[in-house]
C-alpha positions as CSV (number, residue, x, y, z in Angstrom):
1,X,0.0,0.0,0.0
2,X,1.6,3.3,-0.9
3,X,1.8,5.7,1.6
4,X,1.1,8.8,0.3
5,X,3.7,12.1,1.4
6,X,2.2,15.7,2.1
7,X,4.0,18.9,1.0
8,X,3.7,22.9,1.6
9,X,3.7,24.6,-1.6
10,X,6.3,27.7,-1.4
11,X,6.6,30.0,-3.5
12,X,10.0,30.6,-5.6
13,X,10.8,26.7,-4.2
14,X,10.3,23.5,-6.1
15,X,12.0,21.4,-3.7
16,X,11.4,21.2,0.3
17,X,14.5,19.6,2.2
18,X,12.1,17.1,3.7
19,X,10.2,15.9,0.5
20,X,13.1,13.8,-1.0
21,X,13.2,11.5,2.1
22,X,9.6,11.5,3.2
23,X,9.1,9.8,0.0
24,X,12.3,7.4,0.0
25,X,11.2,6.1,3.8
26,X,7.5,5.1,2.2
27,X,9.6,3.6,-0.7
28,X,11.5,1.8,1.4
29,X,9.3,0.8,4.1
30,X,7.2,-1.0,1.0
31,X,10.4,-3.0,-0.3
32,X,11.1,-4.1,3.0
33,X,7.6,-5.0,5.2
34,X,5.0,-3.4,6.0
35,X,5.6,-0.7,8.2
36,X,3.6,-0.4,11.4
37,X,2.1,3.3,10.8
38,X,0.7,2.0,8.0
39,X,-1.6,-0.4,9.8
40,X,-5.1,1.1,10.5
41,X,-5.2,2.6,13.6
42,X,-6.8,0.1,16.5
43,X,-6.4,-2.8,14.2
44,X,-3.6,-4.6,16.4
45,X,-4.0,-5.0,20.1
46,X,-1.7,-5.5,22.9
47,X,-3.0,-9.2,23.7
48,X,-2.4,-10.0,19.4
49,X,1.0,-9.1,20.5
50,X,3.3,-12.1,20.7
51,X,6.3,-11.9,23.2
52,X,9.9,-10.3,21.2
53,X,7.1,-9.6,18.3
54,X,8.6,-5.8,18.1
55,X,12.2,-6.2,20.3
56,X,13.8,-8.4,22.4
57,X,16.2,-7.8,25.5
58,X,19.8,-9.7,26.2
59,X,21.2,-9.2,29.9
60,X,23.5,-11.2,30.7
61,X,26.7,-11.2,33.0
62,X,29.9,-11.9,31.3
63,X,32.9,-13.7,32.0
64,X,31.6,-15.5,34.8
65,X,34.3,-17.9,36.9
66,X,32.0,-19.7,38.8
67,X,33.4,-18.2,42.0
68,X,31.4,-17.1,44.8
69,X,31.3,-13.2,44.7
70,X,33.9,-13.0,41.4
71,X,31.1,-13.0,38.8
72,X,32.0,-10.7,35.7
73,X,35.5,-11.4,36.2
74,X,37.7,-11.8,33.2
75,X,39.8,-14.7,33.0
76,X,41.0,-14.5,29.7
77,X,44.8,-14.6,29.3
78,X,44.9,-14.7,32.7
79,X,48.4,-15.3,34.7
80,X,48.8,-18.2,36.9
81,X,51.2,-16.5,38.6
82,X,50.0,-13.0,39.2
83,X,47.6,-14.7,42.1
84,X,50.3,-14.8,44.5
85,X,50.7,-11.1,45.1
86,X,48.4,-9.9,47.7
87,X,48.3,-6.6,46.6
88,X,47.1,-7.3,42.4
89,X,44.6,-8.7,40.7
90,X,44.8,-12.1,39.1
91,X,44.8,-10.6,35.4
92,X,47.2,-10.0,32.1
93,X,50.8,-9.6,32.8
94,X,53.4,-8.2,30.1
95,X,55.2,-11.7,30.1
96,X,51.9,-13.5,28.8
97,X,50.4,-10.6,26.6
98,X,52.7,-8.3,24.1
99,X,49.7,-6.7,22.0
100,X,46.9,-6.9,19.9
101,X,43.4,-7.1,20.9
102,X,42.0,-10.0,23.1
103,X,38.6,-11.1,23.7
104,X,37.5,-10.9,27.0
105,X,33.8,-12.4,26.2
106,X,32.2,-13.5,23.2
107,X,28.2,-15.3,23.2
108,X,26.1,-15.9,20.2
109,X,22.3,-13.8,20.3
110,X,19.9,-16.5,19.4
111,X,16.5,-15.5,17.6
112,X,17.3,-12.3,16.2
113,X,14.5,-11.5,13.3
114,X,16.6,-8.2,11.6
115,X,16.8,-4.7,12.3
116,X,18.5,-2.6,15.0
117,X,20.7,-4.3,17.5
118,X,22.0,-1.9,20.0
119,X,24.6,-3.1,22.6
120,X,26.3,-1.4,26.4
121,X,28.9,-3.0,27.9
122,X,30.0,-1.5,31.4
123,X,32.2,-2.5,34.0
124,X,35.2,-1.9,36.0
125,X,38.9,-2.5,34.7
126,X,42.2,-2.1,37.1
127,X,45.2,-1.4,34.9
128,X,48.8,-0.8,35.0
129,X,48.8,2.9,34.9
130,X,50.9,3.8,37.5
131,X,54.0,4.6,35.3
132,X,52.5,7.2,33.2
133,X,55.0,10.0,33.9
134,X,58.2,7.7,33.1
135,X,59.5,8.9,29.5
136,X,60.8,7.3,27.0
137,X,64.4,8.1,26.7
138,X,67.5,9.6,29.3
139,X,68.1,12.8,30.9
140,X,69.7,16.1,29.7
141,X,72.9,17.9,31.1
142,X,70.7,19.6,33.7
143,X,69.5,16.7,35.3
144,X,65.9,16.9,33.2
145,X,64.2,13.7,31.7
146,X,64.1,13.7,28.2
147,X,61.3,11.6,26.0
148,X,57.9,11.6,25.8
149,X,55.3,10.3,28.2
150,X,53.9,6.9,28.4
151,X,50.3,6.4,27.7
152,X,48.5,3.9,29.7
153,X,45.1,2.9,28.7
154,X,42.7,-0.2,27.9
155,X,40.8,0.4,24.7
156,X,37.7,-1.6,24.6
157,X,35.5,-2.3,20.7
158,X,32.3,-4.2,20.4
159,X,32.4,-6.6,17.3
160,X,29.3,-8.2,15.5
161,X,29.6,-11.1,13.5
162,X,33.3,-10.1,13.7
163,X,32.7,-6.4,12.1
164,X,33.6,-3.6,14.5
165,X,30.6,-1.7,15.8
166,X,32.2,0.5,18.4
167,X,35.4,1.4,19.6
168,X,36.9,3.7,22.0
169,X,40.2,4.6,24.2
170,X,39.2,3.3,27.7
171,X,39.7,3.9,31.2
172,X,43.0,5.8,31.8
173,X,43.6,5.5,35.5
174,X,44.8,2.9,37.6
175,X,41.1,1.7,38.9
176,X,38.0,3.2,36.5
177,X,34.6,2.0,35.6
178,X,33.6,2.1,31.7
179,X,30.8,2.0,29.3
180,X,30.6,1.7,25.7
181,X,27.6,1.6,23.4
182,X,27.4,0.8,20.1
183,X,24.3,-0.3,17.7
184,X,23.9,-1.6,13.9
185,X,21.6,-2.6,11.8
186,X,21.7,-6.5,11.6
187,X,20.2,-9.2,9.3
188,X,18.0,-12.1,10.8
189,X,19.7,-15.0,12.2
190,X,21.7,-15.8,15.6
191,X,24.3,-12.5,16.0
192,X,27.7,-13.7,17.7
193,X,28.9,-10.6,20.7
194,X,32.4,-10.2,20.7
195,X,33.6,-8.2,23.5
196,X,37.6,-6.9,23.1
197,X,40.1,-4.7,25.1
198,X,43.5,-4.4,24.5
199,X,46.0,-3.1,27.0
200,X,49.0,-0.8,26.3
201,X,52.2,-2.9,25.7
202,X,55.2,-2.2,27.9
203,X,57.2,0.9,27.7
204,X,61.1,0.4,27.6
205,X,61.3,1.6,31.2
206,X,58.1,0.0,33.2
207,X,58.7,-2.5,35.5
208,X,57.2,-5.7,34.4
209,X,58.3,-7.8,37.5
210,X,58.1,-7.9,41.5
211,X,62.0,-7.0,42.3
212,X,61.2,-9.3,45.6
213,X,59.6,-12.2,44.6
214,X,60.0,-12.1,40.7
215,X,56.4,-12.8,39.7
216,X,54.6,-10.9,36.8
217,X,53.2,-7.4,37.6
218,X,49.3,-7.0,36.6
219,X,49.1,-5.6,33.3
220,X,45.1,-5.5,32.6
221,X,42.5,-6.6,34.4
222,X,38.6,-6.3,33.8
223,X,35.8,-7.0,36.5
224,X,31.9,-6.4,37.5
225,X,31.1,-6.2,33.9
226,X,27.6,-6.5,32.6
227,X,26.1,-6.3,29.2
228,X,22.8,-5.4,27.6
229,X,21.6,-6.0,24.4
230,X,18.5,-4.7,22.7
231,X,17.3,-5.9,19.7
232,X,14.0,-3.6,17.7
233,X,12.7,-4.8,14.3
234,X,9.5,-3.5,13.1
């Protein structure tokens, strides 16, 4: 059924701005379904409604050990050895991770129908930003440090279907909560969630080992993360 677009006629003006895509989103509505403002008004009722007939909400905790009071913890490339300083988390050291970006979750959405498939993932991340004003180089006649500072974040991207969504430099300080959002449009079918971060690799200067005891110093570590996904077809 064509859904017919309404216009002001101005004077000394063929064209209005909105007339070109009023009429391409009744075009497109037709080649696609049929869109819900053109059903008659009162025709569908809330009890003719089947449940996820119009959207459908994932929410989920990720990265769940199985450990009392640790749920949402990541345990990918996670150091065996790291455990056995009181004073860090249990996470990725420099010895086990150089760079790149790892996948701290990823989880297949089943009974997706098509459309919009909008995704936050928020949680808490401890990294190793405590170094950020060593420099990158040696120091001058006058006793001043030369180089440029090191950066020290944990970028985090949201993938779908392995395609890259959303992406964004992280949390920046030693102990930080984060949120990204990102949303797509998405054919039907089962949509796999890839969640990634990637820590900062080590500078030339950081120290990348307990001078005591030798083990690996925390590098990246994420925690309390949850994720919802919301996906709207019409």
């Amino acid at each position: 059924m064509k859904e017919w677009t309404q216009h002001e006629a101005r004077s000394k003006q063929t064209v209005e701005a909105e007339q070109f895509n009023a009429q391409h989103r009744s075009a497109r509505s037709q080649l696609a379904a049929l869109d819900r403002s053109q059903y008659p008004e009162g025709c569908l009722s809330q009890g003719m409604v089947v449940t996820n007939a119009l959207h459908r909400v994932y929410s989920f905790v990720p990265i769940d050990t199985g450990v009392a009071g640790a749920e949402g913890e990541q345990t990918a490339y996670r150091a065996t050895d790291a455990n056995t300083l009181p004073y860090q988390f249990r996470g990725v050291t420099y010895q086990q991770f150089g760079s790149g970006w790892a996948t701290a979750y990823e989880t297949s959405l089943p009974d997706f129908k098509g459309g919009n498939l909008l995704t936050e993932w928020f949680g808490c991340a401890a990294i190793q930003a405590f170094w950020t004003d060593t420099v990158h180089g040696s120091y001058d006649s006058a006793g001043l440090r030369k180089g440029t500072p090191t950066e020290r974040y944990l970028g985090l991207r949201i993938l779908y279907n392995g395609t890259v969504v959303a992406e964004r430099i992280g949390p920046a300080k030693p102990m930080d909560n984060f949120s990204i959002t990102g949303a797509q449009q998405m054919p039907p079918g089962p949509v796999v969630l890839t969640l990634q971060f990637k820590p900062c690799a080590a500078g030339p200067d950081d120290p990348i080992v307990d001078a005591v005891t030798a083990d690996h110093l925390l590098q990246a570590h994420l925690f309390s993360n949850r994720v919802v996904c919301v996906g709207r077809w019409r």
